[in-house]
C-alpha positions as CSV (number, residue, x, y, z in Angstrom):
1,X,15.8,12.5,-7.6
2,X,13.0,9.9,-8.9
3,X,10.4,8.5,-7.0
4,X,9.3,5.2,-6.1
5,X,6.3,3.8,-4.9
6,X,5.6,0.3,-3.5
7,X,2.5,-1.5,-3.2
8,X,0.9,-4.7,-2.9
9,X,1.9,-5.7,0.6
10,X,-0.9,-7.1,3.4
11,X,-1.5,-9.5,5.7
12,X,-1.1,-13.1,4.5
13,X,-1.2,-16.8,6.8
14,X,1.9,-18.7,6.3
15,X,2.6,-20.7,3.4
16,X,0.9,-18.3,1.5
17,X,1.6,-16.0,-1.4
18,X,1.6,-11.8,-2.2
19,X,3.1,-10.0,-5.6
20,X,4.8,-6.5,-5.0
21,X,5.1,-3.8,-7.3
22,X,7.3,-0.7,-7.1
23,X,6.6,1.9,-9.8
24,X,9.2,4.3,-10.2
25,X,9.4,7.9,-11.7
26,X,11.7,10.5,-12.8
27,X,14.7,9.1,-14.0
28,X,15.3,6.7,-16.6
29,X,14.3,3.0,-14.9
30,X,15.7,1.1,-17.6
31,X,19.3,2.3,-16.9
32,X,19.6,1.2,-13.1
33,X,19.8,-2.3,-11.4
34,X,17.3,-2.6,-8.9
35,X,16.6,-4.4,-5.9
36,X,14.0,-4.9,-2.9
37,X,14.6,-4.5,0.7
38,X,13.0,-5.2,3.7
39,X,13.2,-3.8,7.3
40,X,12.3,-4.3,10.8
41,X,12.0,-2.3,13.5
42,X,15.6,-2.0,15.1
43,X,17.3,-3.3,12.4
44,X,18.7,-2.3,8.9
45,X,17.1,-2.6,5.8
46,X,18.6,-5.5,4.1
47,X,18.9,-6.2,0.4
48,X,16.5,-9.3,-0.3
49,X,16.4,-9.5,-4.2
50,X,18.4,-7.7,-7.1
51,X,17.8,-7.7,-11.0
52,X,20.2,-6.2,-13.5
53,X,19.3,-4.2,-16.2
54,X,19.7,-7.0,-18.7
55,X,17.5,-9.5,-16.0
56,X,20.2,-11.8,-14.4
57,X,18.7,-12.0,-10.9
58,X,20.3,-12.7,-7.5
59,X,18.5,-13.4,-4.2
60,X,19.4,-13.9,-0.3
61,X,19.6,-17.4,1.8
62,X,16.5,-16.4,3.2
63,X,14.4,-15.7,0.3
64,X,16.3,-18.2,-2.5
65,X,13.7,-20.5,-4.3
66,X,10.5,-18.6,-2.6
67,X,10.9,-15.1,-4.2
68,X,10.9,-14.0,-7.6
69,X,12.4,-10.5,-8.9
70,X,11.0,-9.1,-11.9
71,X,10.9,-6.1,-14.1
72,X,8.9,-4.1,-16.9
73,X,10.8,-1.4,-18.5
74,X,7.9,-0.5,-20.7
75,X,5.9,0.2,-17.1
76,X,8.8,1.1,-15.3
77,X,8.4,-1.3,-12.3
78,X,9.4,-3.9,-10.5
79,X,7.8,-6.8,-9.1
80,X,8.4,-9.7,-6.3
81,X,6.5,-12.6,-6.0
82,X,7.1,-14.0,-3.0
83,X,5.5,-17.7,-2.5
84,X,5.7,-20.0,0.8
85,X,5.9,-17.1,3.1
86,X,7.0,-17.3,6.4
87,X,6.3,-15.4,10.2
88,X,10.4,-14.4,9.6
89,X,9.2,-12.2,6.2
90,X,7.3,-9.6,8.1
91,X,8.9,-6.3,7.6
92,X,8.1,-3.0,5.1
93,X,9.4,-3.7,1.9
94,X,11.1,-1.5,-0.2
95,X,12.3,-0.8,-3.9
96,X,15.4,1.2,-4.8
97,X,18.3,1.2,-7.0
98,X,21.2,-2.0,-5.9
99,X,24.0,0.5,-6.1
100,X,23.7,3.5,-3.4
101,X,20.0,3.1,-2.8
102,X,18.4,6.5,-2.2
103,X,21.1,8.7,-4.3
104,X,18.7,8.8,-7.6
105,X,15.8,7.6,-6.1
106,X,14.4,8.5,-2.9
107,X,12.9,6.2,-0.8
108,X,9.2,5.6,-0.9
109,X,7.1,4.8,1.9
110,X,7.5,1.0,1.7
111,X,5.0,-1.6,1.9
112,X,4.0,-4.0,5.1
113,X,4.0,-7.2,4.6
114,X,2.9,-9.3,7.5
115,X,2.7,-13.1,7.6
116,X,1.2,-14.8,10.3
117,X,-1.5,-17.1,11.5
């Protein structure tokens, strides 16, 4: 399996802004769709963005128009922007691939992002 490791998360007031980066490792990046997800405690991780390998994107209701999915084959990583956060966006994000996340990839240790005041 490959390995994947986010980063960027923090604590951020609402309304404000924070870029996420998941750099992944040991298998080839440029042949999977990939997506971020986000958890919190007591419930399941839920997909909030997706981008295919050629870069057609798809987002969530909650996150449409706020959040951007990106991705660097070159560095073999994928970003979110995420702009006008909210309190409701708090969770650990995480990076994996869109189709049966943690078969090729494990799962990394995720990223806290907390938004609040």
């Amino acid at each position: 399996q490959g390995q994947l490791v986010e980063s960027g998360g923090g604590l951020v007031q609402p309304g404000g802004s924070l870029r996420l980066s998941c750099a992944a490792s040991g298998r080839p990046f440029s042949d999977y769709d990939m997506g971020w997800y986000r958890q919190t405690p007591g419930n399941q991780r839920e997909l909030v963005a997706a981008i295919t390998t050629r870069g057609k994107t798809n987002y969530a209701d909650a996150v449409k128009g706020r959040f951007t999915i990106s991705r660097d084959n070159a560095k073999n990583t994928v970003y979110l922007q995420m702009n006008s956060l909210k309190p409701e966006d708090t969770a650990v994000y995480y990076c994996n691939t869109r189709t049966f996340p943690g078969r090729d990839y494990t799962w990394g240790q995720g990223t806290q992002v907390t938004v609040s005041s």
